[in-house]
Structure formats: structure tokens, C-alpha cells
ZAMARGU-4260 file (C-alpha; in steps of 0.2 Angstrom, whole numbers, plus 5000, padded with zeros to 4 digits):
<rodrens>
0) 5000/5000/5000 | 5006/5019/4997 | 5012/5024/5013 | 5002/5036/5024 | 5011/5051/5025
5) 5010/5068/5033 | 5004/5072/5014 | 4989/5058/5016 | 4985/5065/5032 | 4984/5085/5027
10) 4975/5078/5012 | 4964/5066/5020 | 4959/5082/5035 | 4956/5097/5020 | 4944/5083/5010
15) 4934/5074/5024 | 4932/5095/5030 | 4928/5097/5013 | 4915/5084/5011 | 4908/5087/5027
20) 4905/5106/5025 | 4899/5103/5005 | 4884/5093/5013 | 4882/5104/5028 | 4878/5118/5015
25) 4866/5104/5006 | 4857/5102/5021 | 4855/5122/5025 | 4847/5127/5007 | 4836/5110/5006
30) 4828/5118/5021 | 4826/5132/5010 | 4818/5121/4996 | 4833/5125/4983 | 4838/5105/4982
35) 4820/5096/4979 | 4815/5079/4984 | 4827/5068/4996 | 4842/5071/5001 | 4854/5057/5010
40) 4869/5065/5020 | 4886/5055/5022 | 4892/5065/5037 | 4900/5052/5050 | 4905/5039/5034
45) 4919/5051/5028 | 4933/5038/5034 | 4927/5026/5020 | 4928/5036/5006 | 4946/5045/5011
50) 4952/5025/5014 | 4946/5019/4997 | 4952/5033/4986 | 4969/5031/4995 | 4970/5012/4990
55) 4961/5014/4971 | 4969/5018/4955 | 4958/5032/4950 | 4963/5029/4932 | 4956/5013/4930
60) 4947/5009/4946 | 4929/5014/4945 | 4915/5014/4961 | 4897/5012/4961 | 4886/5016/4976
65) 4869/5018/4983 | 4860/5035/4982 | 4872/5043/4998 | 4882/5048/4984 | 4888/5067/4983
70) 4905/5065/4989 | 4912/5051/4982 | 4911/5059/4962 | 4921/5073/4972 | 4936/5063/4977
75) 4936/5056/4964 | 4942/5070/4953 | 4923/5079/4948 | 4921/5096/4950 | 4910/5101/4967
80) 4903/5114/4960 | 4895/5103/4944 | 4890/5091/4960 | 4880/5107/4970 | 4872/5110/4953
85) 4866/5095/4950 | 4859/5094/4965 | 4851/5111/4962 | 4843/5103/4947 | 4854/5116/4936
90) 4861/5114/4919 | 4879/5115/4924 | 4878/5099/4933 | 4883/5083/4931 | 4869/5076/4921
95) 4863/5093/4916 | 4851/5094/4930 | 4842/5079/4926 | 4848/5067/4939 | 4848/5076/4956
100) 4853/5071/4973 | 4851/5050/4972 | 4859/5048/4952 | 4875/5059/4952 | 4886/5052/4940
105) 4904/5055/4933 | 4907/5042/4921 | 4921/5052/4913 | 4930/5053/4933 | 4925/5032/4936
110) 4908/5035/4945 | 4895/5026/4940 | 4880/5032/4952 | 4871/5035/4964 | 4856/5021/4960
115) 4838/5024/4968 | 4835/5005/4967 | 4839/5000/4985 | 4854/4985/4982 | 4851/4989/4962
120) 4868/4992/4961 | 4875/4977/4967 | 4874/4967/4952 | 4878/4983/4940 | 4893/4982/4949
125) 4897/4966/4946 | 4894/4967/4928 | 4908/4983/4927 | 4917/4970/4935 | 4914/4957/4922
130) 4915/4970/4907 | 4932/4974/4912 | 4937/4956/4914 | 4932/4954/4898 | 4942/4966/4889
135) 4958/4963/4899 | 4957/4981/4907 | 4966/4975/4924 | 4952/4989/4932 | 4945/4986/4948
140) 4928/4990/4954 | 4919/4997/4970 | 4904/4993/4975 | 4896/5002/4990 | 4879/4997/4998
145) 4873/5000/5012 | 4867/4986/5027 | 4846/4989/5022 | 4854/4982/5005 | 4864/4969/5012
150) 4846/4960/5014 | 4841/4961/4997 | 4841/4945/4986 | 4850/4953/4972 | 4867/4952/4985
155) 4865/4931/4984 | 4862/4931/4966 | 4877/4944/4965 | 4891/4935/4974 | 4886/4917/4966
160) 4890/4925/4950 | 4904/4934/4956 | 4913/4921/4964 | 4908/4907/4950 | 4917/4919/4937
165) 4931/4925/4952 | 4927/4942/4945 | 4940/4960/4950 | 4925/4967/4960 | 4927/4973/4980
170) 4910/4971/4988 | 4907/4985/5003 | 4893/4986/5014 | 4894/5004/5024 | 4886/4996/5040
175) 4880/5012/5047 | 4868/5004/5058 | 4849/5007/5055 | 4847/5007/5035 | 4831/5016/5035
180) 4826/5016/5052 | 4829/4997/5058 | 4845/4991/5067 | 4854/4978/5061 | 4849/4966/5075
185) 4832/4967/5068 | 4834/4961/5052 | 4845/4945/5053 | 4848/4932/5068 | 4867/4938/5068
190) 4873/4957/5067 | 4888/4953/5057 | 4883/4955/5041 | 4904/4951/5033 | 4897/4933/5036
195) 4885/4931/5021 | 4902/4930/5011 | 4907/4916/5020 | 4893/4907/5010 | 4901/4909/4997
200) 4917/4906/5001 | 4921/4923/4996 | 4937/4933/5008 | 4926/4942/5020 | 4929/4951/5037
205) 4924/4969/5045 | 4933/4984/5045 | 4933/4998/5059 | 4925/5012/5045 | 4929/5026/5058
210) 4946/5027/5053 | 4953/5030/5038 | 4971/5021/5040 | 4962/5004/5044 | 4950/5006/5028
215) 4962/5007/5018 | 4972/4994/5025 | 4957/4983/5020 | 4954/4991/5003 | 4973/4987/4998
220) 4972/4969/5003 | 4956/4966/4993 | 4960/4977/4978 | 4977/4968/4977 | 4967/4952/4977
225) 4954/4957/4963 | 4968/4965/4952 | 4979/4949/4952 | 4966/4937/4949 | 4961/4932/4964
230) 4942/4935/4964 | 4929/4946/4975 | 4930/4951/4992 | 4916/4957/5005 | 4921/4970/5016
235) 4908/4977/5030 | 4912/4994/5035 | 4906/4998/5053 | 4903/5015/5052 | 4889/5028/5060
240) 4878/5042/5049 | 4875/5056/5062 | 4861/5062/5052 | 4844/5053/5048 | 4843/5042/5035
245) 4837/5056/5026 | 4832/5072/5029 | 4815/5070/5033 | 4819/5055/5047 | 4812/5059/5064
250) 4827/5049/5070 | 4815/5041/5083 | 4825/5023/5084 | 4840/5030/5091 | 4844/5044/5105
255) 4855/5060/5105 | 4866/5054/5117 | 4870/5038/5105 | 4874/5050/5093 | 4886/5059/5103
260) 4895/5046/5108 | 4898/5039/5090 | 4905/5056/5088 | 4919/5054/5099 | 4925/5042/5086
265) 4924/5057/5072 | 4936/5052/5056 | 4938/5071/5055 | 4945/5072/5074 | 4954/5056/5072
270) 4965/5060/5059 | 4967/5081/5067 | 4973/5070/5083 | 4987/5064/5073 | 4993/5079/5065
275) 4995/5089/5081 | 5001/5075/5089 | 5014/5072/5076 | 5016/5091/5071 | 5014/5089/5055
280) 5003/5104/5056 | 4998/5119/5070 | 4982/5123/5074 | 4984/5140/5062 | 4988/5130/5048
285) 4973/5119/5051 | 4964/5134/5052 | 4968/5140/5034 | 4964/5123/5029 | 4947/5126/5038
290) 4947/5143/5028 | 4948/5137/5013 | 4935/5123/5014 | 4923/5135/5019 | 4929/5146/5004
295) 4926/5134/4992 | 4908/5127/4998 | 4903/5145/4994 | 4909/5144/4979 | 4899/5130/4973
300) 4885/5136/4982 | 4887/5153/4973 | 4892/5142/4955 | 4874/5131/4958 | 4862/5149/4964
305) 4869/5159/4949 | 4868/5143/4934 | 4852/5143/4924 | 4839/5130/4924 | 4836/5116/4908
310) 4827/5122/4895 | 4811/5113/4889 | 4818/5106/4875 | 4831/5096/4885 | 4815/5086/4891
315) 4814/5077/4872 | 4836/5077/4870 | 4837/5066/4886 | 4823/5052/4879 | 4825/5038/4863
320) 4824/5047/4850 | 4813/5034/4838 | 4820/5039/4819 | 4803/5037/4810 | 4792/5048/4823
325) 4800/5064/4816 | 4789/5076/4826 | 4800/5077/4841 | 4815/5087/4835 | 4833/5081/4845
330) 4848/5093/4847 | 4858/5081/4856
</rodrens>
């Protein structure tokens, strides 16, 4: 693995503030009604996205994920402002306003969505795996679901297949304790969801997801496995959302105190502790760190408030365009 180095860890603090602070503002102007219809926040999950990206080969490794998807396009190379406009249902975004919060995409940065389908992407992802496979591009890919997914009957189907034809795919559940609203000791007779690979005889184990060093520990190992040939791994990530599931959940299955206490584990805390500890910063130049994250978020908010909306006519350039029904004109 590349090591982790007072570079990894400046890095890791400015985009975990980043990501934090990006979503922060998304949360202030949905309450304002400027980003429509749901909206699923990743503050708390940080830690898996900064350990990933630092394992990957962002120029062939791609990731697909469930609809807590803002960040990740972000990490991996997409502009934040195109992400806040998408969000804002603009024509500068991502997919020109058209996909919103749950279906951001980046194809041209290795992010392949954001998917509304609860666990619908997990056999997507196998199938990038497979198409890559297929064409010898020694790629790896991601893919993230969440522990409501991990129930779904597409995840059995999935890691049958995967395993069968030993596909370059790392499986990760973000375990972040309640999918919608129910605990993971409601849904299954044993909380450790790693296990269901054991069923398949696929390398499976869990993975403290508060803490960026130890994901990406695990993302090196199964990454290194997929790319020489060595098949799937499951990894469950135990990490904690400190917002609702979205944001209109009353939260009433869990206390305030819970929270708290999970936030004592903060990725963002975890990896400030080491730098002062260390010295591989002060507290002022973690303050201009702070600055400049906060600097940015107002950039793409201002970059999403001031970009027009769709036109109309973008309404008929984004559907099949049916070449003997000429009465529908296409621009695209």
C-alpha cells in the first residue's frame, strides 16, 4: 500500500472538512427548498471514502454506490461545483440537472451512480466488473451498499456469480447501523453482516469504518486480490451516519446521546489528533485549511444559485429518440 504520510493525512483532513462542510451547505438550502425531493447525507461515513480513494487507481478503478452519493464523484476528481448544481437541478451539473441528489454520476471521473433501486447496484457492479474482465482492462471496481441492501436478494444472486466467474470486484457494505430506520439486529439472527460471504466462500471480514488508516488497509488487501486474479472480496464497513437516514427522518429509533457518543470516534477528529500530535501541522495551519474549505463550499453554492435551469427542450434530448416519429426534434 502507498504509505500514509504527513501528505495523506493534510489531504485526508482538507477533503473529509471538505466533504463534510459541501453537505452541511446541502442540508441548509434543502431547508430552504433549493435542492428538491430527498436528500441522504454521508456526514460520519467520511473515513470510508478517504480509505478507498487512497487504496484505488483512480485511472482505471471505477466505484458504484447507493443514492448517499455526493461526495464520492468529488474525490474522485469531479468538479463540486457541477455536484452542487446537480443537486440544484441546474444545467451545469453533472447530468445537466436531470439526475439530482440520488443519480449523480461521473462516468468520465470512474463514478457510476448514485442508483435509487435499494441494492440495484450490486449486480451493476458486478457486471463493470465482468465487462472489464472481459476486455483485459486490469480495472477494479467498488461497490458500495449500504446494510438495508445487504438483505436484498440481488446480493445472493450477485456473489454466486461473482465468485463462479472470480470476478475483480470489491464488495462493501457501509454498516452504518439502521438502513432506513431498523437496526441491524432486527433484520438478521446475527449482526455481522461480513458473514453472508462466508457462504460463498468469498474473503470476507469487518473493518473499523471510523478510521481512515484501517479502511484502507482493508481496501489494499482486497484490491490487490481482485487485480491479480484472485476474485471478490466482501468487506463490511462499521461506520455511523449522524444524520437521519434522510432528511426528513424523525430519527426516533435512536437517542442524541447515541449519537454523541459515536461522535467521539469522528474520522475528521481522528485523523486532526494525529497531525498535532505528530506536528505535521499547527492549529493556524489547520485553520487556513478550515478557511479554505469554507471558501470553496461558497463557491459551489454561489456556481449552483447563479447557473440557469434546463430548457424545455432538454426534456425530448434526454429520451429515445425513435428515427421514424420525426415530430419530436433532438439537438443532442
Amino acid at each position: 500500500m502507498q504509505k500514509i504520510t504527513k501528505e495523506v493525512y493534510l489531504k485526508w483532513y482538507e477533503d473529509m472538512s471538505f466533504w463534510r462542510k459541501f453537505e452541511d451547505k446541502l442540508a441548509a438550502v434543502y431547508i430552504q427548498q433549493k435542492v428538491r425531493g430527498f436528500l441522504h447525507l454521508y456526514n460520519g461515513q467520511e473515513a470510508v471514502l478517504a480509505g478507498a480513494l487512497h487504496a484505488m487507481d483512480l485511472t482505471k478503478d471505477k466505484m458504484i454506490t447507493a443514492y448517499r452519493n455526493h461526495v464520492q464523484p468529488i474525490g474522485m476528481g469531479e468538479d463540486p461545483r457541477r455536484v452542487m448544481a446537480e443537486l440544484y437541478g441546474k444545467a451545469t451539473g453533472t447530468s445537466k440537472g436531470m439526475g439530482g441528489s440520488m443519480h449523480i454520476f461521473s462516468k468520465e471521473h470512474g463514478f457510476y451512480g448514485g442508483h435509487g433501486i435499494v441494492g440495484g447496484q450490486i449486480p451493476l457492479g458486478a457486471g463493470m466488473a465482468f465487462g472489464d474482465k472481459y476486455h483485459g482492462r486490469d480495472a477494479v471496481t467498488i461497490c458500495c451498499f449500504g446494510d438495508g441492501a445487504a438483505r436484498q436478494g440481488s446480493l445472493h444472486e450477485t456473489f454466486n456469480l461473482a465468485m463462479l466467474w472470480n470476478l475483480p470486484v470489491v464488495f462493501v457494505c457501509e454498516n452504518n447501523g439502521y438502513a432506513m430506520g431498523t437496526s441491524v439486529e432486527r433484520t438478521a439472527n446475527h449482526p455481522d453482516v461480513w458473514k453472508l460471504g462466508k457462504g460463498y466462500e468469498m474473503p470476507c471480514g469487518p473493518v473499523d469504518g471510523m478510521n481512515p488508516i484501517k479502511v484502507a488497509e482493508a481496501f489494499d488487501e482486497a484490491i490487490q486480490r481482485a487485480r491479480k486474479g484472485g476474485g471478490p472480496t466482501f468487506l463490511e464497513l462499521k461506520t455511523y451516519r449522524y444524520r437521519g437516514h434522510s432528511m426528513s427522518d424523525a430519527q426516533h429509533y435512536r437517542t442524541k446521546q447515541e449519537v454523541e457518543e459515536y461522535k467521539k470516534i469522528d474520522p475528521i477528529t481522528q485523523v486532526k489528533d494525529v497531525i498535532l500530535e505528530k506536528k505535521y501541522a499547527s492549529e493556524d495551519d489547520l485553520k487556513a485549511i478550515d478557511k479554505r474549505v469554507k471558501a470553496l463550499v461558497a463557491e459551489c453554492e454561489k456556481f449552483a444559485e447563479e447557473s440557469p435551469f434546463p430548457e424545455k427542450q432538454q426534456l425530448y434530448d434526454m429520451v429515445y429518440e425513435q428515427q421514424d416519429y420525426p415530430f419530436i426534434q433532438h439537438k443532442i
